[in-house]
N, CA, C and O of each residue as an XYZ file, in Angstrom:
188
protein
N       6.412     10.971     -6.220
C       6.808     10.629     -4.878
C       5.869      9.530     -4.369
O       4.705      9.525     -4.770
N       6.288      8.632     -3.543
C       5.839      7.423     -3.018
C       5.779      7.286     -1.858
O       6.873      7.289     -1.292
N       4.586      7.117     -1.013
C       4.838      6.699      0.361
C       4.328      5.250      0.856
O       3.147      4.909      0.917
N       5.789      4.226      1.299
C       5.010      3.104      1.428
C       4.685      3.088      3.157
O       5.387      3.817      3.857
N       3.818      2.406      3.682
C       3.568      1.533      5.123
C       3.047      0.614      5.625
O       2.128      0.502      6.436
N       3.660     -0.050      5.119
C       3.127     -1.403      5.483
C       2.860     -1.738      6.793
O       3.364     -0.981      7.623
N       2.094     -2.825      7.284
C       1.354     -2.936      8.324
C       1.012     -4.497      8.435
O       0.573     -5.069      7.437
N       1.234     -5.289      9.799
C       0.638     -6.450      9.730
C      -0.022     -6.497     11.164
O       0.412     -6.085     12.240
N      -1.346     -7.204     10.803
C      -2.128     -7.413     11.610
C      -2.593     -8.530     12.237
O      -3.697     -8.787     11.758
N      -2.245     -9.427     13.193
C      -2.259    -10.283     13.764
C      -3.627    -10.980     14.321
O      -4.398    -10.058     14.587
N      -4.116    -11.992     14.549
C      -5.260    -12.423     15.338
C      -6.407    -12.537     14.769
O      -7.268    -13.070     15.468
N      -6.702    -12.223     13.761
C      -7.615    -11.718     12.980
C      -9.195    -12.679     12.768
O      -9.392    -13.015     11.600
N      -9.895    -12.963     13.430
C     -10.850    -13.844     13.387
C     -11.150    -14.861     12.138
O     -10.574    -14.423     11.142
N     -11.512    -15.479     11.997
C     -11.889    -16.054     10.719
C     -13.418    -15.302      9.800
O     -14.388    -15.050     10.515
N     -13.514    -15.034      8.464
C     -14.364    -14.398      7.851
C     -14.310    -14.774      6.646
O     -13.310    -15.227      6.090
N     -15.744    -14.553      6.007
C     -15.907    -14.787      4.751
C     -15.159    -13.268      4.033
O     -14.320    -13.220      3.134
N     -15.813    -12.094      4.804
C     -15.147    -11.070      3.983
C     -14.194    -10.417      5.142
O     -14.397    -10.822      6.287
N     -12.984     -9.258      4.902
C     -12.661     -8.223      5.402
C     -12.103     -7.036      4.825
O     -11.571     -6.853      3.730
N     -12.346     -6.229      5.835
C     -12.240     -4.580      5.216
C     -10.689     -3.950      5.864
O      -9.988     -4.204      6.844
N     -10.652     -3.351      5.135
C      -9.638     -2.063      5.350
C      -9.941     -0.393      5.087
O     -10.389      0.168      4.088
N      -9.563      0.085      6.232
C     -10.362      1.215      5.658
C      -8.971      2.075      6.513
O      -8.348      1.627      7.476
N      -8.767      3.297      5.874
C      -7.791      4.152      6.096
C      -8.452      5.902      6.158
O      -8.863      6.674      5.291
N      -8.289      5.987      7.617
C      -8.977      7.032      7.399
C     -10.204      7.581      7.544
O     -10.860      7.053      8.442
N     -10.908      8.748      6.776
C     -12.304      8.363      6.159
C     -12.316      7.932      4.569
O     -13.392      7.820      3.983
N     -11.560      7.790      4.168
C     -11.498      7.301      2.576
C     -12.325      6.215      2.331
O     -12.296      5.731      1.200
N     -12.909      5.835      3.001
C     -14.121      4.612      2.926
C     -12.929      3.145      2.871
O     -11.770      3.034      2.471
N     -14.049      2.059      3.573
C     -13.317      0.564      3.376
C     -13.390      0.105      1.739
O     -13.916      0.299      0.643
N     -12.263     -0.781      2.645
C     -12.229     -1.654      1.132
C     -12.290     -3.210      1.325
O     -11.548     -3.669      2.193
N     -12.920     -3.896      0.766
C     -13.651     -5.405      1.189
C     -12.815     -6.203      0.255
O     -12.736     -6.091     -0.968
N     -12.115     -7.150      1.164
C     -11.318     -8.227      0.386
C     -12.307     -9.886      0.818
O     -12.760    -10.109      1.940
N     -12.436    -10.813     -0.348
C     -12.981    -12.152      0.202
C     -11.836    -12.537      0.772
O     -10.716    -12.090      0.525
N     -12.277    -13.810      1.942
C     -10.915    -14.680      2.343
C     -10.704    -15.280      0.999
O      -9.481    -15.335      0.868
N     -11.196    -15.691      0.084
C     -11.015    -16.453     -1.115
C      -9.849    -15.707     -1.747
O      -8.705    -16.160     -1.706
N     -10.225    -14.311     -2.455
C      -8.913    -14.280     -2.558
C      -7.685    -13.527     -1.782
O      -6.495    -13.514     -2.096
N      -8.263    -12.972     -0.795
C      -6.912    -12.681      0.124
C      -6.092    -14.338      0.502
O      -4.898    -14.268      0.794
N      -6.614    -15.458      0.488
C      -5.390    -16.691      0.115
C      -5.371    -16.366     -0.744
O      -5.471    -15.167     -0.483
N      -5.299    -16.434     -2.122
C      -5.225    -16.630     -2.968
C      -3.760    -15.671     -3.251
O      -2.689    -16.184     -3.575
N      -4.019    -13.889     -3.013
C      -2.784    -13.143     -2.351
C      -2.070    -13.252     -1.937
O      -1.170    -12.459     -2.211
N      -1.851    -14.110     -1.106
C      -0.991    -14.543      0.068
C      -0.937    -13.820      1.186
O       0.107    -13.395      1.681
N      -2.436    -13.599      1.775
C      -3.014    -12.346      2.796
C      -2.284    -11.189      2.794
O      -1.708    -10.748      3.789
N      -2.290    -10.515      1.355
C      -1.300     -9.259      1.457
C      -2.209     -8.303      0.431
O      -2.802     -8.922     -0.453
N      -2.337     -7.178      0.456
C      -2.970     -6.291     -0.229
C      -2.187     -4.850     -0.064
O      -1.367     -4.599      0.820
N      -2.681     -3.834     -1.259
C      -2.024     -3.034     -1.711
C      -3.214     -1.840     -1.557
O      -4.309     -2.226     -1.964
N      -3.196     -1.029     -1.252
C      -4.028      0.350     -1.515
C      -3.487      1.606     -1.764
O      -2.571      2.121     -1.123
N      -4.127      2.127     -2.792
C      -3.474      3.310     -3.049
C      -3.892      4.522     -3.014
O      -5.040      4.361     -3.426
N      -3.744      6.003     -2.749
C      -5.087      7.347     -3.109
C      -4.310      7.481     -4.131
O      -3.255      6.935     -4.454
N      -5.220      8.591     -4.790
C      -4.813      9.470     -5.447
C      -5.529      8.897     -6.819
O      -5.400      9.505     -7.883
């Protein structure tokens, strides 16, 4: 079973790094380098 939710976040300052964090599951640190590189889109998963 799969649960997707996607989410977009608007305004977002300019940075060398940023996090995502869900929860308490701890963050997760993307560079701007390659979140372009992504096409500012990322995937996280538990389990």
């Amino acid at each position: 079973m799969q649960c997707v939710l996607p989410f977009t976040v608007a305004d977002v300052p300019a940075s060398d790094f940023y996090q995502v964090e869900v929860s308490h599951r701890g963050a997760v640190t993307f560079s701007q380098a390659d979140l372009v590189k992504q096409a500012w889109s990322v995937e996280l998963s538990l389990g």
